[in-house]
C-alpha positions in Angstrom: 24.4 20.0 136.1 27.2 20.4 134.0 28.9 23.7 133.3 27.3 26.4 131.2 28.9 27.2 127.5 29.6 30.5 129.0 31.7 29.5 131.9 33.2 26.7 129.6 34.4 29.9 127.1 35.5 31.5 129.7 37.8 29.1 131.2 39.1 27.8 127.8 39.7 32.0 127.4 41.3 33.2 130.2 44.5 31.0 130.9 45.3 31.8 127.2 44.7 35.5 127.4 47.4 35.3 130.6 49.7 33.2 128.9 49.2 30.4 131.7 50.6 26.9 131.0 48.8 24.0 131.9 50.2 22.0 135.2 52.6 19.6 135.2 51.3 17.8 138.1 49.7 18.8 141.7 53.1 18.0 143.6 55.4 20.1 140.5 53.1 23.1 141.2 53.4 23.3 144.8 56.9 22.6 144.6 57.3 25.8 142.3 54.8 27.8 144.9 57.1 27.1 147.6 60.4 28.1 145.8 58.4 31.2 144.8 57.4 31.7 147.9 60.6 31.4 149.7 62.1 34.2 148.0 59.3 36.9 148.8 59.9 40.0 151.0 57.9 39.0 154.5 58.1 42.7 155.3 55.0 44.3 156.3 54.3 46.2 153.2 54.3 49.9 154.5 56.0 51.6 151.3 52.0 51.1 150.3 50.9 54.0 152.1 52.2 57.4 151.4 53.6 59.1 155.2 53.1 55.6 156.9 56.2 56.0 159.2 55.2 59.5 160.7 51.6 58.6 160.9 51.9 54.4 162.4 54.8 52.6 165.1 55.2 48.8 164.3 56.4 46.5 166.3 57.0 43.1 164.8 56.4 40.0 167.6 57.4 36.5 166.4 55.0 34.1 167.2 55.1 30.4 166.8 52.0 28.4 165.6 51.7 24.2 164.4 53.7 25.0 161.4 56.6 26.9 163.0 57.2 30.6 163.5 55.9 34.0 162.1 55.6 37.4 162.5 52.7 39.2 163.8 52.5 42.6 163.3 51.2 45.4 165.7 50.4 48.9 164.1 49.7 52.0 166.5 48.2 55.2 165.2 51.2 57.9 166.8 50.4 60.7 169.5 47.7 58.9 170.3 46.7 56.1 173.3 44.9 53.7 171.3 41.5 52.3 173.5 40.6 49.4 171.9 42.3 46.5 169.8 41.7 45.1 166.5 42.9 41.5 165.4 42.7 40.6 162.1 43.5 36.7 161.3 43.4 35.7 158.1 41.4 32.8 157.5 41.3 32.2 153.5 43.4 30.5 150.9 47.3 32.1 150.9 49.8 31.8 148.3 51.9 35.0 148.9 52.5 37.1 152.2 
């Protein structure tokens, strides 16, 4: 079934209303993600929520996985002794911490 003349206005629109270029190739693009991607804070992003220091500790543990080593991040509610555990993995696509 090919696509609807909706969804082809739509994605003829959009890049265009962003400005977006077209690719160059697959391998330039993910060449340009990476650089991109090299230079972003890896900092849990706390400054996010107001009073997150007096309210949450953090302690950061490095772990190390198939493709090498990052942080894992373990946020405790203060003056209190937390019962249970919640771990979130993140199991989509990624392009940016």
């Amino acid at each position: 079934m090919p696509p609807s003349p909706q969804h082809e206005l739509i994605a003829w629109a959009v890049p265009r209303l962003r400005k977006s270029r077209d690719l160059d190739t697959v391998e330039a693009e993910r060449a340009r993600l990476e650089r991109w991607h090299d230079r972003l804070d890896r900092s849990l992003p706390t400054r996010v929520v107001p009073g997150f220091h007096r309210r949450f500790t953090v302690v950061v543990e490095n772990l190390t996985g198939p493709r090498g080593e990052f942080p894992a991040y373990v946020v405790t509610p203060r003056g209190i002794d937390p019962e249970r555990t919640v771990v979130l993995i993140h199991g989509g696509g990624f392009v940016s911490p």
